[in-house]
C-alpha positions as CSV (number, residue, x, y, z in Angstrom):
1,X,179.4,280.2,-68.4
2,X,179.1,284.1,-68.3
3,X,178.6,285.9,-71.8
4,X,182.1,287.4,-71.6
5,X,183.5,284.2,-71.3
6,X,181.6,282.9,-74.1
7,X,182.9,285.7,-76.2
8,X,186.4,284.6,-75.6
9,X,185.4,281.0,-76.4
10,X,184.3,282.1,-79.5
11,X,186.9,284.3,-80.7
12,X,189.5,281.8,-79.7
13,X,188.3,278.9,-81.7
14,X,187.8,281.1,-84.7
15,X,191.3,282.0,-84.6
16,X,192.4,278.9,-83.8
17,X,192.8,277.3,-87.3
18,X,195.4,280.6,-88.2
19,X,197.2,280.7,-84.9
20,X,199.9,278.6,-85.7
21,X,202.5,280.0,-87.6
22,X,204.0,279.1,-91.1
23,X,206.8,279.9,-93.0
24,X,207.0,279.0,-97.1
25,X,209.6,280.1,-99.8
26,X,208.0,282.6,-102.8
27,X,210.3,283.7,-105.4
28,X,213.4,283.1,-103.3
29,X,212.3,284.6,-100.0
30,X,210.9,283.5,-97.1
31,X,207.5,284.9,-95.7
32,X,204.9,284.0,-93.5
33,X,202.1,282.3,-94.7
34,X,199.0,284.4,-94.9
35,X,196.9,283.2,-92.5
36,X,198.9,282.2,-89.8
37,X,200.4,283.9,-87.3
38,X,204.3,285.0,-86.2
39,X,205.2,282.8,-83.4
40,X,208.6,285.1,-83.3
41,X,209.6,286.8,-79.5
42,X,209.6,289.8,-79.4
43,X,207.7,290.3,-82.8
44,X,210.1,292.7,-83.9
45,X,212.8,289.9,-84.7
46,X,210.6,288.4,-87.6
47,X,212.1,290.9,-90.3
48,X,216.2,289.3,-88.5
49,X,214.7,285.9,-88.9
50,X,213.3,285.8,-92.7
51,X,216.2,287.7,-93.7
52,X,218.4,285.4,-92.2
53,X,216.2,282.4,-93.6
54,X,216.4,284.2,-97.1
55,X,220.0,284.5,-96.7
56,X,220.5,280.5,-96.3
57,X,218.7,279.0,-98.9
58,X,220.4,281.4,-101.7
59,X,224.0,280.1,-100.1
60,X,222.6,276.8,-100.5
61,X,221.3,278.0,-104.0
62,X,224.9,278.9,-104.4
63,X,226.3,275.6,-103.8
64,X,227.6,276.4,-99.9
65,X,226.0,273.7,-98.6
66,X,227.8,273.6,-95.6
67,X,227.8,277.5,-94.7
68,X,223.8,277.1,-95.3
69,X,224.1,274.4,-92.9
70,X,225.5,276.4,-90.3
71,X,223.4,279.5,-91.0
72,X,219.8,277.2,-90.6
73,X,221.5,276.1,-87.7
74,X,222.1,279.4,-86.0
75,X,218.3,280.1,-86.7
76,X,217.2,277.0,-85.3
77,X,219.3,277.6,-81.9
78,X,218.2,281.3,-81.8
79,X,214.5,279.9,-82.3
80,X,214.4,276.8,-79.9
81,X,210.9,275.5,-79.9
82,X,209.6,278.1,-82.6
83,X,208.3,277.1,-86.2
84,X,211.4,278.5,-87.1
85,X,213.6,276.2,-85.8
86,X,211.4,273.3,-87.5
87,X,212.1,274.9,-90.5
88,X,215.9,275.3,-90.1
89,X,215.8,271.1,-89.2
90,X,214.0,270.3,-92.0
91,X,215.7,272.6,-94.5
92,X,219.3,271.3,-92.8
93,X,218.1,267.3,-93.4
94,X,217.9,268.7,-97.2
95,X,221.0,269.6,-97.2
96,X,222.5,267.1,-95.1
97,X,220.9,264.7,-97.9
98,X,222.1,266.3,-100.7
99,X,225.5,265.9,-99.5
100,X,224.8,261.7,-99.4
101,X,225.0,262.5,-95.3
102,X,221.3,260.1,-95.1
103,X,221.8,259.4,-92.0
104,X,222.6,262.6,-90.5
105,X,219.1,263.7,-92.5
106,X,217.0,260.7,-91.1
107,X,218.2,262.3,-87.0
108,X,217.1,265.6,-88.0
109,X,214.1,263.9,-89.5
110,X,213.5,262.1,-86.0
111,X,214.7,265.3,-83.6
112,X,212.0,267.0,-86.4
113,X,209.0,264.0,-85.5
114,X,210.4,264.4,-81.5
115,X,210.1,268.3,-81.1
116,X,207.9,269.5,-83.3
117,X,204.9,267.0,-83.8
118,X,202.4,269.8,-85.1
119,X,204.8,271.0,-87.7
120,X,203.3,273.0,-90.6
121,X,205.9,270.9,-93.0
122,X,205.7,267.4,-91.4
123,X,204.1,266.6,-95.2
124,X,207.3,267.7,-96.5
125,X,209.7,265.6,-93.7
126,X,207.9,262.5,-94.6
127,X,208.5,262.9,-98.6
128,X,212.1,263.3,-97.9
129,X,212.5,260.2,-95.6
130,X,210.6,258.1,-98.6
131,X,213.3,260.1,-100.9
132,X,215.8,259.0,-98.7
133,X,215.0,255.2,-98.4
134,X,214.5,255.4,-102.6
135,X,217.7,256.5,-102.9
136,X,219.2,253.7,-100.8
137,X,217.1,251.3,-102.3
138,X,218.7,252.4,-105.5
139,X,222.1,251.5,-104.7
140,X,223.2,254.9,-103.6
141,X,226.6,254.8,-100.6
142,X,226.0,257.1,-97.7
143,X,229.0,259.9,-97.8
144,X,231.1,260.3,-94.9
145,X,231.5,264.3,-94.3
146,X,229.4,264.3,-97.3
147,X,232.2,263.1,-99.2
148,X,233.7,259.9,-98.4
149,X,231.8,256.9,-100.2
150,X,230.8,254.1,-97.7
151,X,229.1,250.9,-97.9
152,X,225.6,250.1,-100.1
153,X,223.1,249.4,-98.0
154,X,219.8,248.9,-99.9
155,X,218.2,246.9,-96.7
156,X,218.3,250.5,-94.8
157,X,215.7,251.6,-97.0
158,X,213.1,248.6,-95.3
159,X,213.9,250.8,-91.8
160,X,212.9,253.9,-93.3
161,X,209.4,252.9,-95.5
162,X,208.4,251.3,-92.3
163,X,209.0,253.9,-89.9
164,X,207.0,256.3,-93.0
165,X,204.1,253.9,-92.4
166,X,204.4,254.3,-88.8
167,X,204.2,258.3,-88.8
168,X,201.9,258.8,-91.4
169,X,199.7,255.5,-91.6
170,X,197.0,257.4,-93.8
171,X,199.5,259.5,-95.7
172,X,199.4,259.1,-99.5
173,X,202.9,257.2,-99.1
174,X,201.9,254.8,-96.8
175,X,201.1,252.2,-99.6
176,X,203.8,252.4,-101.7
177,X,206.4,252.6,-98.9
178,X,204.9,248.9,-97.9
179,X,204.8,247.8,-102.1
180,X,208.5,248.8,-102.5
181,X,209.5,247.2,-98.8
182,X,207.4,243.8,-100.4
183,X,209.6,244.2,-103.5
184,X,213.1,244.9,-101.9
185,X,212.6,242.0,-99.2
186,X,211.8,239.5,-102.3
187,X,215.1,240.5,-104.3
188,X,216.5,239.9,-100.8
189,X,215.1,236.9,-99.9
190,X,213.1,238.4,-96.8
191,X,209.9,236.4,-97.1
192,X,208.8,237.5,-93.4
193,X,209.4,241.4,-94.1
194,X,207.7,240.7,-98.0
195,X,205.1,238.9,-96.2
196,X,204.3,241.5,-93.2
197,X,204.6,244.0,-95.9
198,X,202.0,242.4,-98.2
199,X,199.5,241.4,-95.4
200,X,199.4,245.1,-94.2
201,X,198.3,246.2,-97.9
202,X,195.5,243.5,-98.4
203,X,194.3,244.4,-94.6
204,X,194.9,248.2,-94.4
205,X,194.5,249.8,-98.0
206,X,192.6,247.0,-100.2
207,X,191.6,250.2,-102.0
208,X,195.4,250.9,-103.2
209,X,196.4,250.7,-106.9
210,X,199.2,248.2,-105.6
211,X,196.6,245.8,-103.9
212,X,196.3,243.6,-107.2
213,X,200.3,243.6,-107.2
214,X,200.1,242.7,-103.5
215,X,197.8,240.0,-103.6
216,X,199.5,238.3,-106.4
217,X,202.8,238.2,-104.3
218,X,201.1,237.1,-101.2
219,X,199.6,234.6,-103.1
220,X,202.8,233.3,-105.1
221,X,204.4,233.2,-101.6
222,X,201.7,231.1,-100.4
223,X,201.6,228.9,-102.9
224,X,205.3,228.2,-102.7
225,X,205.7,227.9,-99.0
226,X,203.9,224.4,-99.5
227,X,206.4,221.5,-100.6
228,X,203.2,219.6,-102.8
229,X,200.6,217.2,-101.7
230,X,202.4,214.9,-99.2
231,X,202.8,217.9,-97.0
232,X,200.0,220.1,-95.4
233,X,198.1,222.2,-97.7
234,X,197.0,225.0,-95.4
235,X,198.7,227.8,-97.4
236,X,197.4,226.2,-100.6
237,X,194.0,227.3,-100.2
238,X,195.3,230.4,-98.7
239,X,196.8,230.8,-101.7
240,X,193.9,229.7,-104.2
241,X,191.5,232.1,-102.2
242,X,194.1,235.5,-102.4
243,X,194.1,234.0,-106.5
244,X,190.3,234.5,-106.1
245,X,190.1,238.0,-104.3
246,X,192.3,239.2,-107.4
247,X,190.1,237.5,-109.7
248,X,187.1,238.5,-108.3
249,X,187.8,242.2,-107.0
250,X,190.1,243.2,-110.1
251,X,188.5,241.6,-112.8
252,X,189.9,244.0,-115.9
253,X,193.4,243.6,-113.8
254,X,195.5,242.0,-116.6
255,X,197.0,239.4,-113.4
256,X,192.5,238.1,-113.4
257,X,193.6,235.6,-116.4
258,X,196.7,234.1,-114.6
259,X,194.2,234.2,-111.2
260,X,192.0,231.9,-112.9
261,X,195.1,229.3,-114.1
262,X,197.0,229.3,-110.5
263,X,193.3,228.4,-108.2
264,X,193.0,225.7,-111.0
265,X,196.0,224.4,-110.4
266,X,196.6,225.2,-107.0
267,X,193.2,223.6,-105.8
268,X,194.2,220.5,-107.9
269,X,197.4,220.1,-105.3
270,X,194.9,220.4,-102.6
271,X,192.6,218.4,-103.5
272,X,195.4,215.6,-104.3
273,X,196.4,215.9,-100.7
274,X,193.3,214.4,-99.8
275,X,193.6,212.0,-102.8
276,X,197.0,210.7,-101.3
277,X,195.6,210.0,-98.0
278,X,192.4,207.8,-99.3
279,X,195.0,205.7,-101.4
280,X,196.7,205.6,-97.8
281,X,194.1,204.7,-95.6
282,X,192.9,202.2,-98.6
283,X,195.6,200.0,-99.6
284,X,198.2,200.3,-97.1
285,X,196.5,200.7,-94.0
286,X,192.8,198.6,-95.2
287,X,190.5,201.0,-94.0
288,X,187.8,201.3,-96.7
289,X,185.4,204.4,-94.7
290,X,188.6,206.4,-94.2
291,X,189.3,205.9,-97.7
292,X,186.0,206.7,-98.6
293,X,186.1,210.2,-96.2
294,X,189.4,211.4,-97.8
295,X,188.2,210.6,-101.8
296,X,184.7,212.8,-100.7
297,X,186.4,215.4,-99.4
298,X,189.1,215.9,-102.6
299,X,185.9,215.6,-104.6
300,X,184.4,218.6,-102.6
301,X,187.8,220.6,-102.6
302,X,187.8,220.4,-106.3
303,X,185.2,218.5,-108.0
304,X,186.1,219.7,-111.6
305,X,190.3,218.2,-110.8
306,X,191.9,215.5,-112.4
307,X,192.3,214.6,-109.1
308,X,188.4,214.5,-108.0
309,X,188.1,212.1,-111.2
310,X,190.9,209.5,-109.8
311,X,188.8,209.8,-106.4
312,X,186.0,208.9,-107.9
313,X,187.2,206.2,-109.8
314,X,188.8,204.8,-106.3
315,X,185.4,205.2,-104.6
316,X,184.0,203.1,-107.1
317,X,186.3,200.1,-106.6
318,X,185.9,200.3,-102.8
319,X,182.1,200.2,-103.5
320,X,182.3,196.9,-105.6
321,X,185.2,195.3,-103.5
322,X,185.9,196.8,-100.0
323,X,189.0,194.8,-99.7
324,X,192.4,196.3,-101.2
325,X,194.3,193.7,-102.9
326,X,197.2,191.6,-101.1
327,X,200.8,192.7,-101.2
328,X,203.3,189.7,-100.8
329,X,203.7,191.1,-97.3
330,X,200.1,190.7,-96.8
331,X,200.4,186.7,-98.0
332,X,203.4,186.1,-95.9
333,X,202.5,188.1,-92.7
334,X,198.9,188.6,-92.7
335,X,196.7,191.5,-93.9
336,X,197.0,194.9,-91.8
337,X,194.2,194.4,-89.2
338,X,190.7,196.4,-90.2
339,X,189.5,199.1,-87.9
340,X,186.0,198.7,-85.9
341,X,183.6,200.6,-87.4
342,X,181.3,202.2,-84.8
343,X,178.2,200.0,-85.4
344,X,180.5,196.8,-84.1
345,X,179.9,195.1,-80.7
346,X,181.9,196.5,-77.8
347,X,184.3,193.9,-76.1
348,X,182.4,192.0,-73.3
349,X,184.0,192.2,-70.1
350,X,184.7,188.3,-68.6
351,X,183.4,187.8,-65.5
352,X,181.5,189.4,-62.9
353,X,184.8,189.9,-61.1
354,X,186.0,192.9,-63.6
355,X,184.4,196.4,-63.8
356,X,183.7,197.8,-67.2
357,X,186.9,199.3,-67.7
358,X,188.7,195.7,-67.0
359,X,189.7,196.4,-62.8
360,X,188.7,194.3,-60.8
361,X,185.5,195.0,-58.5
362,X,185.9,195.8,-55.2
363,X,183.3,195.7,-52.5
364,X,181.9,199.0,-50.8
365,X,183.6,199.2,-47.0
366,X,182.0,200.5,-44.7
367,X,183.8,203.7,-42.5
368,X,184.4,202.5,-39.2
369,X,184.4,204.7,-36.1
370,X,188.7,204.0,-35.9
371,X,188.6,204.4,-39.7
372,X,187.0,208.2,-39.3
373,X,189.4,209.4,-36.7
């Protein structure tokens, strides 16, 4: 690379971080930021176009919303692909909101995100999509023409957090757009929304001040997604080891003392699980070592339980009688038949006539020269 090219290299990415213009509102008019540059053709026109800029804002100041509607509009059309005209879309999504017309403001939000992707103000878009889906979350009815009253729709706002996580993942919104989804989809019974919601908090921001609040839902919804200790017990750990991450990572967290409780309680329904199954195994199906396996392992899933202490007590009665006491069913049909245990005999095959798996043998043939054509 020759010096004069170098030069130009140089220059080029020292002016980079100001070439891109921007427009902001001081004391009622609109200016170009100092710093950046005028993106305006022919440069001449930028006096026309902060006029005209000034001029819509005080109608909307005014209370003419829908004159300054048509005014930002006009600069946006006589701007096409300028900062200018991703000023009039944002500024006309305003307005469009504070008419109730959401979602007229959420298009210009998206034609916004679609056309101008390195927009000076795309801070500003996302806060009003989050004001938005607030809003609607609150109760508030769209306005027709900005001012017929249509239909609640508090589930709209779920659409509109998530698609603010999507755009700005590591924006300071992102979290709480997921913690109010999470609390929306529980008042409306939406455990898979709540639960993609919560997941995404403990995963993605465990640093967040709403990752105590999340864990505590995800772990509530865990816990309640099991029907007790005849039924699989999978999400009742899960649930005992979010309790613990809460305990553990927010210990001055005032949900640390309930933590505790629910992984007390919560292991004790695992642990009973097992409990169930040795009582099984035991005295319905007489199978002392399964017994035995099932009250060890509710002993090692909570050896403190009340449950653990009825496993041991079971453990001890198989130790001093292996052999569950007879059911009137077991006097009049016979006792349920005993497993082998792995040290027995194997069956003996009878005969030399049967292989090992019971066929019978057959003799080798030999291939014949017919048999090989």
């Amino acid at each position: 690379m020759n010096h004069l090219a170098k030069s130009f290299l140089a220059v080029a990415l020292l002016l980079g971080p100001i070439a891109r213009a921007e427009y902001v509102r001081f004391e009622g008019s609109w200016r170009v930021k100092p710093g950046s540059a005028n993106d305006v053709t022919p440069p001449e026109r930028l006096t026309v176009v902060l006029l005209a800029m000034t001029h819509a804002s005080k109608e909307a100041d005014d209370g003419d919303i829908g004159g300054a509607i048509k005014e930002w509009s006009v600069i946006g059309e006589a701007n096409a692909g300028a900062e200018a005209e991703a000023v009039s879309i944002l500024e006309r999504a305003r307005l469009h909101a504070s008419r109730h017309e959401f979602e007229k403001a959420t298009e210009l939000i998206d034609d916004l995100y679609a056309r101008h992707s390195s927009f000076a103000g795309f801070a500003g878009a996302v806060q009003l999509q989050f004001e938005i889906a607030n809003r609607l979350a609150d109760g508030e009815r769209r306005k027709l023409g900005g001012w017929f009253p249509w239909f609640r729709d508090p589930e709209g706002a779920i659409a509109l957090w998530q698609k603010t996580v999507r755009l700005a993942p590591n924006g300071p919104l992102a979290d709480e757009c997921l913690i109010r989804t999470a609390r929306l989809s529980k008042e409306r019974g939406l455990d898979a929304k709540m639960n993609e919601a919560l997941e995404r908090i403990v995963s993605d921001y465990p640093t967040s001040k709403f990752a105590p609040e999340a864990l505590e839902m995800l772990a509530t919804l865990r816990g309640k997604e099991s029907l007790g200790p005849a039924w699989d017990q999978a999400t009742t750990i899960e649930a005992a080891d979010h309790w613990r991450t809460l305990a553990d990572q927010y210990p001055n967290d005032p949900r640390a003392k309930q933590a505790i409780e629910q992984i007390s309680l919560l292991r004790d329904r695992a642990a009973r699980a097992r409990l169930g199954l040795a009582k099984f195994y035991f005295f319905d199906r007489n199978n002392p070592e399964g017994a035995k396996l099932m009250a060890n392992a509710c002993r090692n899933i909570a050896p403190e339980s009340a449950a653990a202490k009825e496993a041991e007590e079971l453990l001890a009665r198989i130790q001093k009688d292996p052999n569950p006491p007879k059911t009137i069913a077991d006097r009049l049909l016979g006792t349920y038949p005993r497993p082998r245990t792995g040290t027995e005999a194997k069956p003996q095959v009878v005969g030399d006539e049967l292989d090992s798996l019971g066929f019978k043998k057959e003799a080798p043939k030999s291939a014949t020269d017919t048999e090989r054509r």
